[in-house]
VOFIPA-472802 format. One line per 8 residues: number of its first residue (from 1); their letters; for each residue y, z, x of N, C-alpha, C. Coordinates in Angstrom, 2 decimals. Layout:
NUM) A) Y,Z,X,Y,Z,X,Y,Z,X  ...;
END
This chain:
1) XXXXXXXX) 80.77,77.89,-5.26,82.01,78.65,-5.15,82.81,78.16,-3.96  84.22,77.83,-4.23,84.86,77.23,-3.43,86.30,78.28,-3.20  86.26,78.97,-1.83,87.41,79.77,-1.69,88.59,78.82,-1.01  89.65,79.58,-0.65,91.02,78.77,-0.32,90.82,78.67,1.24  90.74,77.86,2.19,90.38,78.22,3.59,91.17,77.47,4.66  91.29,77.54,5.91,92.32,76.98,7.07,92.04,75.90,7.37  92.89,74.82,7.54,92.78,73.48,7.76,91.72,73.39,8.60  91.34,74.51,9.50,90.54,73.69,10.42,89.28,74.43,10.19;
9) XXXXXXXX) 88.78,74.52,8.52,87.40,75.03,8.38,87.15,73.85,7.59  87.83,72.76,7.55,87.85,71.60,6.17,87.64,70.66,6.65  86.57,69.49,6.56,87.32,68.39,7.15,86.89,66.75,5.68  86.78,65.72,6.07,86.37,65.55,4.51,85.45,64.40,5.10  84.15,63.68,3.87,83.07,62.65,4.12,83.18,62.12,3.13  82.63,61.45,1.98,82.19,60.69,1.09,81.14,61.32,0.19  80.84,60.94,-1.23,80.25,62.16,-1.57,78.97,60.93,-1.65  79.27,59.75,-1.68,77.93,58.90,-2.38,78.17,57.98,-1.46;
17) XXXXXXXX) 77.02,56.60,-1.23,77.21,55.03,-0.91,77.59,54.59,-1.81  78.48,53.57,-1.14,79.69,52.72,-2.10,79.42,51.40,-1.71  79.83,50.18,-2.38,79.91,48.77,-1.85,80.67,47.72,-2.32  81.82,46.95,-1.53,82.79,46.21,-2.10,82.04,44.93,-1.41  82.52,44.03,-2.07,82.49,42.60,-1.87,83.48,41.64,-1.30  84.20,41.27,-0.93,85.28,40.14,-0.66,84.68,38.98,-0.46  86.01,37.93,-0.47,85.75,36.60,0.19,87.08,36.10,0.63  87.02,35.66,2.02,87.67,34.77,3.13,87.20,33.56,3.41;
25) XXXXXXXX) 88.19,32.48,2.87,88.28,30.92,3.19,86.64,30.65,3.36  85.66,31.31,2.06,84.37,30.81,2.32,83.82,31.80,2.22  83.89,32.97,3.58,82.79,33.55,4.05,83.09,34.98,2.80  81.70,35.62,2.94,81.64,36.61,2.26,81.70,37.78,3.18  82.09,38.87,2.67,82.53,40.00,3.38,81.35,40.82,2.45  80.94,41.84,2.89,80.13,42.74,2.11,80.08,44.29,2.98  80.94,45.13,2.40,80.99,46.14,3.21,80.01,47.26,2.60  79.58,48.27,2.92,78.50,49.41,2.56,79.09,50.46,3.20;
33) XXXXXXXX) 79.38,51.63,2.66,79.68,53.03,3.30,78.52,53.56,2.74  78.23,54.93,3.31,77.39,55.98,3.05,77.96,57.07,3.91  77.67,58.14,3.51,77.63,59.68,4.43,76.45,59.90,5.31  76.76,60.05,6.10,76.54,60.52,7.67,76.25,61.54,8.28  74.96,62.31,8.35,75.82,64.06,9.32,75.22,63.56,11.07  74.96,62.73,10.97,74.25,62.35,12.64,74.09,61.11,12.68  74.84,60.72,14.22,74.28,59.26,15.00,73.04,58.64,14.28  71.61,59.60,14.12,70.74,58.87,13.78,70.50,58.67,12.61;
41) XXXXXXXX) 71.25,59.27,11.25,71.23,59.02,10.15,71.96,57.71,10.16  73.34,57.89,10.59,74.10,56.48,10.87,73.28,55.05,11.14  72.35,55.40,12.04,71.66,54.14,12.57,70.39,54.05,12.29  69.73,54.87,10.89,69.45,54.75,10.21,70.01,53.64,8.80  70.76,54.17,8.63,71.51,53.87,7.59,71.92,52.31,8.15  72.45,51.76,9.15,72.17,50.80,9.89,71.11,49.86,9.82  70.34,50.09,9.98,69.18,49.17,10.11,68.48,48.85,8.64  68.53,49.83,7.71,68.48,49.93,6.22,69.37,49.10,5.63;
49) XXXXXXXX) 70.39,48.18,6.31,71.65,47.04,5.38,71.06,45.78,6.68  70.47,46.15,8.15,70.44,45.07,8.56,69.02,44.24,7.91  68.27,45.08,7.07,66.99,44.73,6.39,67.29,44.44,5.98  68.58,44.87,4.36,68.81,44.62,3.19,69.36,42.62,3.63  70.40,42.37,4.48,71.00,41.46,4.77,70.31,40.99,6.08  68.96,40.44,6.16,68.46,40.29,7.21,68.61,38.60,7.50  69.45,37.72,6.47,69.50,36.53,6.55,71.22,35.77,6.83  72.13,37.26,7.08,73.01,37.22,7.37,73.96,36.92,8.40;
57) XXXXXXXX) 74.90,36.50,9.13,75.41,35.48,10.31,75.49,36.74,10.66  76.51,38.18,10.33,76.97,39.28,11.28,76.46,40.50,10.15  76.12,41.71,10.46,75.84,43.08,10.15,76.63,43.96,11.20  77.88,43.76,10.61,78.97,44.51,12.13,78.75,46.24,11.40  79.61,47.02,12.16,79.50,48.75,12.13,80.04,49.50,12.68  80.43,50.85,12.01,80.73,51.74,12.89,80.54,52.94,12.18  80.54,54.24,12.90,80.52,55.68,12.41,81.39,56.39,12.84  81.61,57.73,12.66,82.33,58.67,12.66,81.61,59.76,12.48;
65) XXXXXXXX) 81.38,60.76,13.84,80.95,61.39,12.84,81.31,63.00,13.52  81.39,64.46,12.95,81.84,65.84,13.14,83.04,66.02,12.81  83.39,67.28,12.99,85.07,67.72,12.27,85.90,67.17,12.92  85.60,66.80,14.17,87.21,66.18,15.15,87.00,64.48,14.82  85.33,63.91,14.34,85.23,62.43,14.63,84.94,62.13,15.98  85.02,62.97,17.25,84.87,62.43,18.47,83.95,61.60,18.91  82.94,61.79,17.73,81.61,61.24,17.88,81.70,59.54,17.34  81.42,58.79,17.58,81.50,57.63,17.07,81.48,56.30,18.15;
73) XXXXXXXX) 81.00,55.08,16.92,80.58,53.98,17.77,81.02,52.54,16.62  80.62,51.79,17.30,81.23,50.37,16.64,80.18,49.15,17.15  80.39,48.40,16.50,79.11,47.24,16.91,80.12,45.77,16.37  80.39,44.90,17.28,81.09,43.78,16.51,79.63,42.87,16.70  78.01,42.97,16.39,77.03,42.29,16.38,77.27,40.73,16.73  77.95,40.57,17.43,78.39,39.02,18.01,79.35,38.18,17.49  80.16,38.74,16.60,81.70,38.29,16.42,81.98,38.64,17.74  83.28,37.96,17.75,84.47,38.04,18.87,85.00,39.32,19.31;
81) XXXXXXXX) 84.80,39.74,20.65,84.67,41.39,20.90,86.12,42.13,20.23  86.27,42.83,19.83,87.34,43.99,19.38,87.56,43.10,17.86  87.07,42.38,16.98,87.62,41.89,15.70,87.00,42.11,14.64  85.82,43.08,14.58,85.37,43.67,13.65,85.00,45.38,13.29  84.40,45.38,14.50,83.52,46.57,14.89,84.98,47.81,14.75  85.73,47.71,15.80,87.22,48.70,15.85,88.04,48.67,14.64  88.01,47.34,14.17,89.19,47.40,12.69,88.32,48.27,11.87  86.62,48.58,11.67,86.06,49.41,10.27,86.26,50.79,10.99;
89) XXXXXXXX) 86.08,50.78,12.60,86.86,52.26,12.74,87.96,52.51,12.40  88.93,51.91,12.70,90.19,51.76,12.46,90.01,52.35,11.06  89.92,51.64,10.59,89.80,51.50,8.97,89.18,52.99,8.10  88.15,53.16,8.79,87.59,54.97,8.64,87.99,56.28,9.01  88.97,55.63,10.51,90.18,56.67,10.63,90.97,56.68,10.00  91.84,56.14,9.32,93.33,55.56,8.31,92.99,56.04,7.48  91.83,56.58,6.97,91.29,57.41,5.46,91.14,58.91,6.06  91.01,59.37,7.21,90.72,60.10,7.57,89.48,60.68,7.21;
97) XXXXXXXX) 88.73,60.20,7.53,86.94,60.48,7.46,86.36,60.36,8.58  84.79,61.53,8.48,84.10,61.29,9.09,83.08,61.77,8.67  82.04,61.98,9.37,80.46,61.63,8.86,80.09,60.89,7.63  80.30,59.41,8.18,80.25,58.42,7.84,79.85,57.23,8.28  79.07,56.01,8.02,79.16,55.06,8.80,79.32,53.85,7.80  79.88,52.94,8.42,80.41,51.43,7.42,79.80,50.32,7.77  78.90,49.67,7.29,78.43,48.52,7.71,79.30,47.41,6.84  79.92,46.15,7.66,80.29,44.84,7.15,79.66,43.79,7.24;
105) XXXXXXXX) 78.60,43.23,6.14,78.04,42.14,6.32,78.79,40.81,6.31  78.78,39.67,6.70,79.17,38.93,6.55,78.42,37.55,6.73  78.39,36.49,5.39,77.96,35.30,5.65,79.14,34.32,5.82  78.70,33.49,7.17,79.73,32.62,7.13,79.78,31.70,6.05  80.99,31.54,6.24,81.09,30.21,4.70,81.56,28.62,5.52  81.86,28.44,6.63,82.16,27.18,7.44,83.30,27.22,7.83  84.15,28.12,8.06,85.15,27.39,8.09,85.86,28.78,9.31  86.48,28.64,10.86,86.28,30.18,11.41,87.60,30.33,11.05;
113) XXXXXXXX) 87.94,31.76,11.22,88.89,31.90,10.85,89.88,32.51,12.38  89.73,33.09,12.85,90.72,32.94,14.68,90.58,34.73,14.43  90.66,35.09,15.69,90.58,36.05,15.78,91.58,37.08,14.66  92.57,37.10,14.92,93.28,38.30,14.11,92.95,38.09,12.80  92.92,36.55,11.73,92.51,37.18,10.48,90.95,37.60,9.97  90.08,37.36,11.40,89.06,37.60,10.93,88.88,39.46,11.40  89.79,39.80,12.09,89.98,41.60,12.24,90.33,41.61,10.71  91.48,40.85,10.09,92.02,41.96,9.18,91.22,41.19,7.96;
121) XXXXXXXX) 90.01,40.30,7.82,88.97,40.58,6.95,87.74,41.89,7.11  87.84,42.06,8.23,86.89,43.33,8.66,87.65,44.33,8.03  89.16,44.75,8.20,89.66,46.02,7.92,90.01,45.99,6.19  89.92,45.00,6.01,90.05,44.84,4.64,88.51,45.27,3.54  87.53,44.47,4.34,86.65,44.69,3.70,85.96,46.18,3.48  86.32,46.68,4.52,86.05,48.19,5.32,86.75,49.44,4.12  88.37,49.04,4.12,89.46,49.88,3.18,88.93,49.76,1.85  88.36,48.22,1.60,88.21,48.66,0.21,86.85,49.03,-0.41;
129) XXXXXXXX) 86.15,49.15,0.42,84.62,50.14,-0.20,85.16,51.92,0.54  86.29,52.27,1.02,86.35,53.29,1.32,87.31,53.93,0.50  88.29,52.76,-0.29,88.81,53.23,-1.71,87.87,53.33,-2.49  86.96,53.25,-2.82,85.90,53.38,-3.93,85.61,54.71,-3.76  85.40,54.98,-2.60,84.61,56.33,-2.05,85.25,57.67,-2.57  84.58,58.46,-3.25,85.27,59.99,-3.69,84.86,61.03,-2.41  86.23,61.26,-2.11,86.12,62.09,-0.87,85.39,63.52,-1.10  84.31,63.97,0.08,84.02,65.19,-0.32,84.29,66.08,0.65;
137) XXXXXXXX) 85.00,67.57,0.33,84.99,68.70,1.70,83.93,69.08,2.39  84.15,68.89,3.35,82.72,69.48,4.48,83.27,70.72,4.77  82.56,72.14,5.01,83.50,73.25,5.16,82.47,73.70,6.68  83.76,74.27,7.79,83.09,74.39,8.95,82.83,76.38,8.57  81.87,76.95,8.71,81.31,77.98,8.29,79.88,78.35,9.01  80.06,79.82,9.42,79.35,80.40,10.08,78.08,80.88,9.15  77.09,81.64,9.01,76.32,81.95,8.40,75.84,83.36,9.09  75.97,84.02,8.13,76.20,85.44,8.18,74.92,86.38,7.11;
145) XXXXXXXX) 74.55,87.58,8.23,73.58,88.39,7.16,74.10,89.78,6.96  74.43,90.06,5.98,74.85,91.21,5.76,74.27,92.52,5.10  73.67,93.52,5.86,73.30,94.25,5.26,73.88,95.65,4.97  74.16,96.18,3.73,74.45,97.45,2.75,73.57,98.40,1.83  74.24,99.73,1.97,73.37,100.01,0.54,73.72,100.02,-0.57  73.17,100.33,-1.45,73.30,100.39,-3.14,74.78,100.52,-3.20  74.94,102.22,-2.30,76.39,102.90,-2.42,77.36,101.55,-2.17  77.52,100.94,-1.20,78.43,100.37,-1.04,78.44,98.71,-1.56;
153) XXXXXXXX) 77.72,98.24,-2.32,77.40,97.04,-2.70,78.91,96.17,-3.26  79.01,97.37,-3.94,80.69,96.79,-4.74,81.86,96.29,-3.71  81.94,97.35,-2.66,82.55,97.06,-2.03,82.56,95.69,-1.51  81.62,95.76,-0.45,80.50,94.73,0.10,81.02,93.00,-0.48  80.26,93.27,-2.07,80.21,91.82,-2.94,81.89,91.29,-2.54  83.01,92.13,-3.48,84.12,91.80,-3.43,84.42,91.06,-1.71  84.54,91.84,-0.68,84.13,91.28,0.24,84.01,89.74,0.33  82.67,89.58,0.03,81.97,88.51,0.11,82.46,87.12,-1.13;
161) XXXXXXXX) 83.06,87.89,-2.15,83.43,86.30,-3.05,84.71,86.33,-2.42  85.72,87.27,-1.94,86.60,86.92,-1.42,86.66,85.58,-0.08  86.52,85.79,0.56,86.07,85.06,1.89,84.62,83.51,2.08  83.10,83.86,1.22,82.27,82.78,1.20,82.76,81.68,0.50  82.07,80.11,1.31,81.95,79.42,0.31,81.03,79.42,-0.34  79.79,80.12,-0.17,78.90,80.36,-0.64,77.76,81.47,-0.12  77.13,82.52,-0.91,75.99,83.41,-0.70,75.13,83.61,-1.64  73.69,84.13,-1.00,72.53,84.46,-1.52,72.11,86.23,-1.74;
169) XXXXXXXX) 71.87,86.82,-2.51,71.27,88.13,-2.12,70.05,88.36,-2.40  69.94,89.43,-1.97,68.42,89.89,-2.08,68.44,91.42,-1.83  68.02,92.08,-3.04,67.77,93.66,-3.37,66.46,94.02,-3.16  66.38,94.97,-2.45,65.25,95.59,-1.58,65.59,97.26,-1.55  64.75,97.70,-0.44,65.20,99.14,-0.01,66.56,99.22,-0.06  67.57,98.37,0.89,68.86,98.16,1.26,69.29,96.89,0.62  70.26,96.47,0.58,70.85,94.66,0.12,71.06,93.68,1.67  70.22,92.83,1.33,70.79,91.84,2.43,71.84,90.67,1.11;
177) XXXXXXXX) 72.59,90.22,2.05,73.72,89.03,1.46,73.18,88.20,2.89  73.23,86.91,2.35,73.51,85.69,3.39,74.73,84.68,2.90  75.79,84.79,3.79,77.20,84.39,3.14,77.64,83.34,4.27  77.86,82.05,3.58,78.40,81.35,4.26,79.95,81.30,4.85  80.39,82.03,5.62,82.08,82.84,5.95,82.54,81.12,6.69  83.81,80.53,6.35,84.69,80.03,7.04,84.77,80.54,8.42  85.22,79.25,9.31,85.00,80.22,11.28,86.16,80.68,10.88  87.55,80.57,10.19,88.93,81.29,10.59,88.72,82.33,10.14;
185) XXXXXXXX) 87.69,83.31,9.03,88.05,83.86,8.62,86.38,85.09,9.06  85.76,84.52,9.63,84.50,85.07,9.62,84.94,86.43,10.77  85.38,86.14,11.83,85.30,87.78,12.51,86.28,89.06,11.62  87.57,88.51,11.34,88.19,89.95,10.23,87.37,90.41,9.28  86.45,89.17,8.61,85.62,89.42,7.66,84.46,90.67,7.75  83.85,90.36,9.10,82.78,91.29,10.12,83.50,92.53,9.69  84.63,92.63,10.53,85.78,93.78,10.83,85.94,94.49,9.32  86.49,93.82,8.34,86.64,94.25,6.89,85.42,95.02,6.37;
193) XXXXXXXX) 84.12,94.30,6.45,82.78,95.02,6.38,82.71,96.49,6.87  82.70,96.46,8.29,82.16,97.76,8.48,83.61,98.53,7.95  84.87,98.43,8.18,85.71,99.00,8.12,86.01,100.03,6.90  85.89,98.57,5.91,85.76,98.99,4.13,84.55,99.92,3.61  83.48,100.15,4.74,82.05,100.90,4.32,82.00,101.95,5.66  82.66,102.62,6.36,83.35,103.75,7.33,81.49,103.18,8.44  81.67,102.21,8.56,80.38,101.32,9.21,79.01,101.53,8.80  78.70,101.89,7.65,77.40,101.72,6.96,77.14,100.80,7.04;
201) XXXXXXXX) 77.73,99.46,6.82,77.49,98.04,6.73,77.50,97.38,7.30  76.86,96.75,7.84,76.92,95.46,8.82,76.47,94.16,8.78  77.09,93.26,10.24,76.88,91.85,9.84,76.41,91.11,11.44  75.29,90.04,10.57,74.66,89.69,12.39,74.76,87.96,11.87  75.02,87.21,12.97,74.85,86.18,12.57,73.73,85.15,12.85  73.45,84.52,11.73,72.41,83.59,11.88,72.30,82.57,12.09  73.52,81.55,12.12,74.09,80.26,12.48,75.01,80.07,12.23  75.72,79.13,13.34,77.31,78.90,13.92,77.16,77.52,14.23;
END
């Protein structure tokens, strides 16, 4: 279940690994995206293409990764400093993504190419396995337990499909809900709870 929510409960990743191919005056370009939720999945995911391509001249990189992106790194693996590594950031920002990381393999083919067109074979190779990529919403959301009784359940539910991107229940003595609330919308939500149930109902949270 997907409700309508504030730009800044949204941000977007990739839903699968993708992989384009190119070629420059020889050399082969071979870019790899995948989704990301951490540095160490990233460099994971890293070392998993420097295996795959372990006979390769460069295995350049970079990630992105949380709702702002602040997080992130780049590797030009011994190309010419700033001409690979920054253009696949570059290149992962310009799509606006993150939790993500891009590896660009590359075999030389003989022939170098000078700094700037070998950046804009990096950003090239980078853009186009990130056109392949079907963007997916990451939703920033609190996690919430809500407990009601019988009496007020109706209330309660409505509540809850209004506002989650997603919840669980569980009927007992009382109802617990575990509802995944958007952050813009999660404290009115609290507020709406007890308000709408004259405070029979309440809400504690379980992760933020």
């Amino acid at each position: 279940m997907i409700t309508k929510s504030n730009d800044t409960d949204i941000y977007y990743s990739i839903e699968a690994r993708e992989r384009y191919e190119s070629k420059v005056k020889g050399s082969r370009f071979i870019a790899t995206a995948s989704p990301a939720n951490s540095k160490w999945e990233a460099m994971a995911f890293i070392d998993t293409i420097k295996a795959e391509f372990f006979d390769a001249t460069h295995n350049t990189w970079a990630y992105r990764i949380g709702y702002d992106g602040l997080e992130y790194r780049s590797s030009d693996d011994g190309e010419p400093s700033g001409s690979a590594g920054k253009p696949i950031l570059f290149a992962i920002q310009k799509h606006d993504l993150t939790d993500i990381v891009v590896v660009v393999t590359r075999y030389f083919g003989g022939t170098k190419l000078g700094i700037g067109p070998l950046a804009r074979a990096y950003a090239d190779a980078a853009s186009g396995v990130l056109n392949l990529c079907s963007k997916k919403p990451v939703f920033r959301t609190i996690t919430l337990k809500i407990f009601c009784t019988y009496e007020d359940y109706q209330t309660v539910k409505k509540l809850v499909i209004r506002d989650s991107i997603d919840f669980k229940e569980s009927f007992q003595d009382a109802i617990e809900i575990v509802a995944d609330i958007p952050i813009s919308k999660s404290e009115n939500f609290a507020i709406d709870i007890q308000n709408q149930t004259s405070g029979r109902a309440g809400t504690v949270i379980i992760n933020n």
